[in-house]
C-alpha positions as CSV (number, residue, x, y, z in Angstrom):
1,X,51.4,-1.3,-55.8
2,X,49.4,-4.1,-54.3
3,X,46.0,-5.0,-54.4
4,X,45.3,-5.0,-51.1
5,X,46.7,-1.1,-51.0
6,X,44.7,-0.5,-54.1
7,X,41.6,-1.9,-52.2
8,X,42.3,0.0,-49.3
9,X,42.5,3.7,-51.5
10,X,39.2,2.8,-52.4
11,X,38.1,2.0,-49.6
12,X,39.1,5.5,-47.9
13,X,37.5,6.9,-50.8
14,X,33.8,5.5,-50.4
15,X,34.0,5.8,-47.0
16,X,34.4,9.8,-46.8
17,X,31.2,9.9,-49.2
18,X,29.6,7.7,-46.9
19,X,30.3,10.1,-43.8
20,X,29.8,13.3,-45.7
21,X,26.3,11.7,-46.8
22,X,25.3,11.4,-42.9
23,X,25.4,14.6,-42.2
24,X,22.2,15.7,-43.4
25,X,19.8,13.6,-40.5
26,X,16.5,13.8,-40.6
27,X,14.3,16.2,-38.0
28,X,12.9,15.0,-34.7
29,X,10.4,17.7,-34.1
30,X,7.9,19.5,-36.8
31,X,9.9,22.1,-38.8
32,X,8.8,25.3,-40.4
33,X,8.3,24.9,-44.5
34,X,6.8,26.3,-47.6
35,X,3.5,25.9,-48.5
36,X,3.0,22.7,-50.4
37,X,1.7,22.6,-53.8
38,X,-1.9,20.7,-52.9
39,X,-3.6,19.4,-49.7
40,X,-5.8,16.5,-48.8
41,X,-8.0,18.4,-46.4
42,X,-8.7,21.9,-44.8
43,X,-10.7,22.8,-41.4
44,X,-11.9,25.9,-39.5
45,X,-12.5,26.2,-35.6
46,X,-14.6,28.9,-34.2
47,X,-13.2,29.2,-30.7
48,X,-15.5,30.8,-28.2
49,X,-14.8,31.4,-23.9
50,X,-17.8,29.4,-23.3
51,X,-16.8,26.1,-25.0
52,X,-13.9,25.8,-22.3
53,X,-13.1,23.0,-19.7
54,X,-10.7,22.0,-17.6
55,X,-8.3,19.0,-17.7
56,X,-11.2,17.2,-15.5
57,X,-14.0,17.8,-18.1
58,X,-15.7,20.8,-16.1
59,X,-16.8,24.1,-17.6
60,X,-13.9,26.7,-17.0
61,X,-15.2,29.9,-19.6
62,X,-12.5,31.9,-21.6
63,X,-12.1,35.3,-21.6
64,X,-15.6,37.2,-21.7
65,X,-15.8,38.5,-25.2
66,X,-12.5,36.8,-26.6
67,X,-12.9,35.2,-29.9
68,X,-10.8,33.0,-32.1
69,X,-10.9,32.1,-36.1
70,X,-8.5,28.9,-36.4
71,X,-7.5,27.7,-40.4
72,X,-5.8,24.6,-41.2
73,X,-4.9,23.1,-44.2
74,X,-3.1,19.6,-44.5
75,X,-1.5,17.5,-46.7
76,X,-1.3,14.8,-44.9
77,X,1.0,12.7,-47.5
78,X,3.7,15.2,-46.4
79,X,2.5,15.7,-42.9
80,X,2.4,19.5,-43.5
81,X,0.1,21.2,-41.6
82,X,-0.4,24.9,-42.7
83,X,-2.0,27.7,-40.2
84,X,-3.9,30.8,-39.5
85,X,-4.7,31.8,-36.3
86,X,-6.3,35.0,-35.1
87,X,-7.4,36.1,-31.7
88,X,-9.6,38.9,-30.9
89,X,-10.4,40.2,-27.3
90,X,-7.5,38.3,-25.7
91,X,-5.7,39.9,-23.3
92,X,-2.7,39.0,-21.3
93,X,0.5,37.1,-21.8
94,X,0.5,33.2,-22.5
95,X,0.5,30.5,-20.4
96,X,0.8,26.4,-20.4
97,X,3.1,23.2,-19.7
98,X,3.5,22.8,-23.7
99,X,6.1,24.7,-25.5
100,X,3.6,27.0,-26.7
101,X,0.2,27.8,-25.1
102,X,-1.5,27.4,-28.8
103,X,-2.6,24.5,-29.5
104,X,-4.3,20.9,-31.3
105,X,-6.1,19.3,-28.9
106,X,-7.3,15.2,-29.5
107,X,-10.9,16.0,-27.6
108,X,-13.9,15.8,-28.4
109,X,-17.1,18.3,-27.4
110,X,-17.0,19.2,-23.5
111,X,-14.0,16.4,-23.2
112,X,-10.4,17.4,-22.2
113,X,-7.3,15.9,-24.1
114,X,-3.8,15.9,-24.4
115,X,-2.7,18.3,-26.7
116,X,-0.9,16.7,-30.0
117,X,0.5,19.9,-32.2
118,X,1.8,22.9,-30.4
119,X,1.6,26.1,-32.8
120,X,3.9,29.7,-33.0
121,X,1.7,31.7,-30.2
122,X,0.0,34.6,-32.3
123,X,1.3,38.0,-31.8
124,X,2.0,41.1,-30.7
125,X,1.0,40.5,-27.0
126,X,-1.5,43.4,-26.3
127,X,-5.2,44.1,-26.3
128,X,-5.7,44.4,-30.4
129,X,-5.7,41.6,-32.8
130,X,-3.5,38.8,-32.5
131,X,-2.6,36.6,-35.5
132,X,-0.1,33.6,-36.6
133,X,0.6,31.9,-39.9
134,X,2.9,29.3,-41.3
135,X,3.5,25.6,-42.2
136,X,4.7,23.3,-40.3
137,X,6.2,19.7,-41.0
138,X,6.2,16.6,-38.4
139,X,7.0,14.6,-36.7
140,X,5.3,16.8,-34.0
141,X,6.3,17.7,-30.0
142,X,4.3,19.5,-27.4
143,X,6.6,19.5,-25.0
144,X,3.9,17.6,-22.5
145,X,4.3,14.2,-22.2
146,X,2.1,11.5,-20.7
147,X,4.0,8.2,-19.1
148,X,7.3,10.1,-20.0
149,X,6.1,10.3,-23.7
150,X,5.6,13.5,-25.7
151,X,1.8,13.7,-26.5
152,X,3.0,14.6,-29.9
153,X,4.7,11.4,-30.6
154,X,3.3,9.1,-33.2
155,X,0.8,11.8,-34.1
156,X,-0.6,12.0,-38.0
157,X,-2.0,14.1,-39.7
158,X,-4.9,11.6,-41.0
159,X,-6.2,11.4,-37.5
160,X,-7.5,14.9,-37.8
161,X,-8.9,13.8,-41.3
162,X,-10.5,10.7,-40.3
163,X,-12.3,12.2,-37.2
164,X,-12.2,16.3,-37.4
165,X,-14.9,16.3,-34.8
166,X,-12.5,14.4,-32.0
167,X,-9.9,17.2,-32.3
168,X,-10.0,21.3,-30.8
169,X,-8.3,24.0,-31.2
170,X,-7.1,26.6,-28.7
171,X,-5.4,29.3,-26.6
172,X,-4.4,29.3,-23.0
173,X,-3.2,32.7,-21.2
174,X,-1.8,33.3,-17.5
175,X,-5.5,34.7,-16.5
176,X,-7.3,31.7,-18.5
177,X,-5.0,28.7,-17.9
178,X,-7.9,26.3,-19.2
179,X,-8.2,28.1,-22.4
180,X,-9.2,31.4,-23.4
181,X,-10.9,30.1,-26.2
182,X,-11.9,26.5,-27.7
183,X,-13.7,25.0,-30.5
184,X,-13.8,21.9,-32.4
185,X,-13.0,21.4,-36.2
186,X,-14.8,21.6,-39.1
187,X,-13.8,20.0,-42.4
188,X,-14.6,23.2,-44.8
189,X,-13.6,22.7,-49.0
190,X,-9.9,22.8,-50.1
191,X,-10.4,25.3,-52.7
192,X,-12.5,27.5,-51.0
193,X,-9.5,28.8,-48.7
194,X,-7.3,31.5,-49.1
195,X,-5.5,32.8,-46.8
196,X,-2.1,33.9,-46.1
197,X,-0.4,30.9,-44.5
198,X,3.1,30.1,-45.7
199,X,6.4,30.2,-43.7
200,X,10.3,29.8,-44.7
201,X,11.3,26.8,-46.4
202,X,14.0,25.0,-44.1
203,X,16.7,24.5,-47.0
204,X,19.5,24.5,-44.7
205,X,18.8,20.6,-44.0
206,X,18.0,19.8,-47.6
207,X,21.7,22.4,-48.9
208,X,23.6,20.4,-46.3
209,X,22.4,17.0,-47.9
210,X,23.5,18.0,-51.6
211,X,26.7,19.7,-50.3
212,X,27.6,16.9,-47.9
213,X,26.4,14.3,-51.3
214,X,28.9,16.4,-53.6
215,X,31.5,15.9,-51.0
216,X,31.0,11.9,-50.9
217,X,31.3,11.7,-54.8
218,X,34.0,13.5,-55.0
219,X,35.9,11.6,-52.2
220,X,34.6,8.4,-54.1
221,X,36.1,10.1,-56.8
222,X,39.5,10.8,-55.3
223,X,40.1,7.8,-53.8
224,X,39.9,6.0,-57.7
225,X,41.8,8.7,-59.6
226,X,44.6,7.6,-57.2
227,X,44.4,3.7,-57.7
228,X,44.6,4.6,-61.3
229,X,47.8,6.8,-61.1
230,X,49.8,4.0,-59.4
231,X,48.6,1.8,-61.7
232,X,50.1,3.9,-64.2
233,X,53.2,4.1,-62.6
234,X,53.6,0.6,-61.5
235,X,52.9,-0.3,-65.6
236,X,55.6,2.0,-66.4
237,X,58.4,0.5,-63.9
């Protein structure tokens, strides 16, 4: 057997782990997860019908009597932003140009602004309680963009930490378009929340990495154990 065949069986060999390793790409949009071990920072909002404007900065009120209780924790090493939401008085389906009518807003007090993390809408539809929990992992989409970008690109989680204040949260419905209810964040203590957020870790991403990775070493392995055999048999010829 030659060398350069020899090199070539090894070659075939390192690159099946190489593709098997590829498999596994990274997400593009935020993805549901477990609940991280620790955060950096946690905020409420209070969201009222009175605290809401329009996309020009005018007073556009909510739904009379609506309320909304908004949690977030982050870690914002892990961009992992964890959630409970619950509306109360809010009647009517959803409505809004983002992928979900729940929302981040970047805006200050009395300010519109684009909207940078879109959130599960809380459920059932009806006139009782509506609530929403989870975690959720960027990079973040809206599914509005501004000069053909998503308003969620780029976003991080340390924005909201630097600047709670410049960041709002609500709910838009077909009757109340411009919100049913708003409010800014509040930074409140890490330890003094508990509340039910969680989700469902997304191992199919991370099983496909060490599947596709066993698959690759065990190609690389192949592709030596069969340069060694016709070693062997050359030496024996």
């Amino acid at each position: 057997m030659t060398k350069k065949t020899s090199a070539r069986l090894v070659t075939i060999g390192a690159l099946a782990g190489v593709a098997a390793l590829t498999v596994a790409m990274p997400a593009h949009a935020e993805t549901e997860v477990a609940e991280p071990d620790t955060f950096t920072s946690a905020f409420t909002v209070m969201a009222t019908p009175d605290q809401v404007i329009n996309n020009d900065g005018v007073a556009a009120p909510g739904q009379e009597g609506a309320t909304g209780t908004f949690t977030f924790r982050i870690n914002s090493e892990l961009e992992i932003i964890c959630y409970d939401i619950r509306l109360e008085g809010v009647s009517g389906d959803y409505q809004s140009p983002a992928k979900t009518a729940t929302h981040i807003h970047e805006a200050a007090a009395g300010q519109p602004g684009p909207p940078r993390i879109a959130f599960p809408n809380p459920e059932p539809v009806g006139d009782g309680p509506r609530t929403s929990s989870g975690c959720l992992q960027g990079p973040f989409t809206t599914g509005v963009e501004a000069d053909g970008v998503d308003t969620g690109d780029g976003f991080s989680l340390a924005e909201i930490e630097a600047n709670p204040a410049g960041f709002t949260g609500d709910s838009h419905t077909v009757d109340y378009p411009a919100g049913v209810v708003r409010g800014q964040l509040s930074a409140i203590p890490v330890g003094g929340v508990d509340t039910g957020a969680g989700g469902t870790a997304d191992t199919g991403t991370s099983t496909l990495g060490v599947g596709a990775a066993a698959l690759g070493v065990a190609g690389l392995g192949l592709g030596a154990a069969v340069v060694v055999a016709r070693r062997r048999q050359a030496a024996v010829r």
